[in-house]
C-alpha positions, 0 to 999 in steps of 0.5 A: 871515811872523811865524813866519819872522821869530820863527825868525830871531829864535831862530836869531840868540839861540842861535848856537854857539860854535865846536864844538872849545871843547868839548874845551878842557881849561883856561882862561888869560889870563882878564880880571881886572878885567871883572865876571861878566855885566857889559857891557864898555864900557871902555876904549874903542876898545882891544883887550882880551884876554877869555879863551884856551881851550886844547884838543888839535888832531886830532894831540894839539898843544896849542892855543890860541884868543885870544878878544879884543874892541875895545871899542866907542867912536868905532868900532864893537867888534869881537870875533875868535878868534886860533889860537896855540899853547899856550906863545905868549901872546894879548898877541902878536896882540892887534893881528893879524886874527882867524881868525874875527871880528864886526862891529859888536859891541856889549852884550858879557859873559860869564861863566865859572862853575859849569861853563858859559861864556857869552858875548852880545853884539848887532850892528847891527840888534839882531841878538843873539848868544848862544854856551854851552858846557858843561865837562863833570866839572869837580871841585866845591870839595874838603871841608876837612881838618884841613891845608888853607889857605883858598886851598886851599878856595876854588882846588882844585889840579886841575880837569876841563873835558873827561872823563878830562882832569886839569889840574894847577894849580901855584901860582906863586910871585910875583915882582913886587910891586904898584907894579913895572914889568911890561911896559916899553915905551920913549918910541919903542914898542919893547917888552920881554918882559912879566912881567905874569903874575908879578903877584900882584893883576893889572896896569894899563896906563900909556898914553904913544901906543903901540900899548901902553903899558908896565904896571905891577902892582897894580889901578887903575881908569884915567881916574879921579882921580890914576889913568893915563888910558885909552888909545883904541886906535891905529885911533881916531887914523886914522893911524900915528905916535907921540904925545907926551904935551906935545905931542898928548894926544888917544890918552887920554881922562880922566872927565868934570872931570878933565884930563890931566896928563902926567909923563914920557912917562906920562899922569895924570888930575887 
């Protein structure tokens, strides 16, 4: 009986990733504010892209898996993996059902270094999960020459995460400045393409009751002094309608001290 129930215990600690990761050739859309082997726990009861793995499918298309999580709040988190086509951003189905998903998720981190990616997370009953999978040839830090910059050094510009497959990096060219709108979103929720990747240092989201607010470039921790609020996620109100900021702040959430204070349609902490 305790060998059987240790074997459980062992099975549940080392489940597999989905076996196909191991042909993905690049990395996209990683999240650039959750810390290596940090617990996510905000914001709360929102959908949050983690990372996207491309990879070729059996006829050569490329592919794409979302690899997205609601942050565990009033509700349980969950994790899903969403199938999307190469060029088609993970923003699009942030809110759609996963191809496959997880329940009850909670303890999530990951971490993607030194060739490997891992990601645990624990279900209910302490059921804990743990997925690795290792990129194979991936190129070490080039040595430094004579003409080469320190980004150079520090972000090659090519790397390998399947044998025998290149990944060219080209470096883009940023558009936007921090402080700039990137995703306009308007006071009824219809929202514009975003240009949020043509920012230079990442991206923070201004919550004013939509499914997603509009977001403007530059790093801000929400929900602290002077900072946005954090949203809560749509499923938390239990209803679909659209909220305003003077009339039914309860869609964002401040730390503890602090009220909200609403300019416009957006929704600061004071």
């Amino acid at each position: 009986m305790i060998y059987l129930l240790l074997s459980l215990i062992l099975s549940s600690a080392f489940a597999e990733a989905p076996f196909h990761w191991s042909s993905a050739f690049k990395i996209s859309e990683k999240h650039e504010f959750y810390a290596e082997d940090k617990v996510i726990d905000k914001p709360q009861d929102s959908w949050q892209i983690l990372f996207a793995l491309v990879y070729p499918d059996v006829q050569l298309n490329l592919q794409k898996d979302c690899v997205l999580y609601r942050v565990p709040g009033a509700e349980p988190g969950e994790l899903k993996i969403k199938k999307i086509p190469e060029d088609t951003s993970c923003e699009t189905v942030l809110f759609q059902p996963g191809d496959q998903e997880w329940k009850s998720v909670s303890d999530l981190r990951f971490s993607i270094r030194d060739q490997i990616l891992r990601l645990s997370y624990t279900q209910t009953k302490h059921k804990a999960e743990a997925w690795t999978v290792n990129f194979l040839n991936l190129n070490s830090h080039p040595k430094p020459t004579m003409n080469m910059s320190s980004a150079e050094l520090k972000s090659p510009k090519a790397i390998m995460l399947a044998p025998g497959t290149v990944v060219n990096i080209v470096k883009p060219k940023f558009e936007l400045k921090d402080g700039d709108v990137c995703h306009e979103v308007s006071d009824d929720c219809v929202a514009k393409a975003s240009r949020c990747m043509d920012c230079p240092l990442g991206w923070h989201e201004l919550p004013n009751g939509c499914a997603q607010g509009p977001k403007r470039c530059g790093q801000v921790e929400c929900g602290k002094k002077n900072s946005p609020a954090c949203r809560r996620g749509i499923k938390w109100q239990r209803m679909q309608k659209t909220f305003s900021c003077r009339d039914d702040v309860s869609f964002a959430y401040c730390s503890p001290g602090l009220k909200i204070e609403c300019e416009g349609t957006m929704v600061i902490c004071r």
